[in-house]
C-alpha positions in Angstrom: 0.0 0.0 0.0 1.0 3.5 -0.8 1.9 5.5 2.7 0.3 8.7 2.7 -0.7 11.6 5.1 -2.0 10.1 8.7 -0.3 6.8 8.2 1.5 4.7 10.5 2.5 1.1 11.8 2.9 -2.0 9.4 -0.4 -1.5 7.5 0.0 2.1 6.2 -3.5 3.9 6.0 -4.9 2.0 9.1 -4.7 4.3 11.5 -7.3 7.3 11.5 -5.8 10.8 11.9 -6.8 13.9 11.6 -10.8 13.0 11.4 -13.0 15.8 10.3 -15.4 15.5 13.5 -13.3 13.1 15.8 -10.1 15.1 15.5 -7.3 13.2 16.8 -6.8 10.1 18.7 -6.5 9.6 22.4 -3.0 10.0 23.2 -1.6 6.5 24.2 2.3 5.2 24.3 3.0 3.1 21.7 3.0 -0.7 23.5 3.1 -4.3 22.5 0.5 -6.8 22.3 0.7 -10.2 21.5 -1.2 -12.2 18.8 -0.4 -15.9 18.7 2.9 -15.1 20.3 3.6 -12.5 17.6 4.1 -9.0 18.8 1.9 -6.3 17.4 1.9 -2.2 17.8 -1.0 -0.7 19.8 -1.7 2.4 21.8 -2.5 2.1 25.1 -5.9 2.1 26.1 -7.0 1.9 22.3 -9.7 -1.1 22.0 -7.8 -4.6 21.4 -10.2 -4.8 17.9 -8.5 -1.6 16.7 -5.4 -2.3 17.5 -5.3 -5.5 15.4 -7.4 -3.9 12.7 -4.2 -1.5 12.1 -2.1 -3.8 11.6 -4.0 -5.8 9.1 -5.3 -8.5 11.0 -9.2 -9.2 9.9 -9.9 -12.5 11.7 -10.5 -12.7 15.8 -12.0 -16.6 15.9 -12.7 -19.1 13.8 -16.8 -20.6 13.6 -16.8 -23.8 15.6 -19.3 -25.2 12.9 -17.2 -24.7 8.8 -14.6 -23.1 10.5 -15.1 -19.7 9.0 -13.3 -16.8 9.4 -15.4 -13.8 11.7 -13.9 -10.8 12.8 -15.3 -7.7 14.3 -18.7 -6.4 13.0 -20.5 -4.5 15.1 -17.7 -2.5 17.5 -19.9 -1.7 20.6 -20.1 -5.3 21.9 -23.5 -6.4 21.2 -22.8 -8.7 18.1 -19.4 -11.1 20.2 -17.8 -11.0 16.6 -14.3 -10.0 18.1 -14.3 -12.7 20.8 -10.7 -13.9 21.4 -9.0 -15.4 24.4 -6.7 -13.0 26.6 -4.5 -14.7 28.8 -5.5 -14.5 32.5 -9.5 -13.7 31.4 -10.5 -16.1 29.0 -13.2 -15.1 26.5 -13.1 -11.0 25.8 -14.9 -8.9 23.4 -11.4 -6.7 21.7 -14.0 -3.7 20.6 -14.5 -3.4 24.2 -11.4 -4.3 26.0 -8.2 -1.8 26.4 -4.9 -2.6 25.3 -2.4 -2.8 27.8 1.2 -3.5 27.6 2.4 -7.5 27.1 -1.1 -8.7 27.0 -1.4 -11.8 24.9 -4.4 -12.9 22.8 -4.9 -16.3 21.4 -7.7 -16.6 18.2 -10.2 -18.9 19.3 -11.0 -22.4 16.5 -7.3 -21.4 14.6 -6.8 -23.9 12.1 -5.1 -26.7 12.8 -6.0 -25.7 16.4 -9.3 -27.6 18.8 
């Protein structure tokens, strides 16, 4: 992708800035997350679903039933799209849940995966 004005982290053009009514972002440290034991960028405090959605990843759990992909629909917690498993609290919705620094997310039904 081509990088252009208000774009940062690995999937350039993620990352609102600048919004027309929302202005800027909370501020937030830049912190690591962890996704399958892979580290990912996120702000602190910026939902867990946003924080994977910048850097390109679309998929939170798999459908027990096909094994479909489903990622976050909704983003105010009513549709349990975004379900993945956070260490230490089991099932969490990531539209609704803060990032904080080392926390480490598993994706629910992964292939290859019960």
């Amino acid at each position: 992708m081509k990088k252009g004005k208000g774009c940062e982290g690995k999937a350039p053009g993620m990352r609102v800035r600048g919004h027309p009514v929302l202005g800027e972002p909370p501020g937030g440290r830049e912190i690591t997350v962890f996704l399958d034991g892979k580290p990912l960028p996120a702000r602190e405090g910026e939902p867990l679903a946003a924080a994977l959605f910048a850097s390109g990843i679309r998929v939170a759990h798999y459908a027990a039933e096909g094994r479909e992909p489903r990622g976050p629909f909704c983003m105010i917690g009513r549709c349990t799209e975004c379900r993945m498993v956070l260490e230490g609290k089991g099932m969490v919705l990531t539209c609704l849940t803060p990032a904080e620094e080392g926390m480490r997310l598993h994706t629910p039904g992964r292939r290859g995966k019960p």
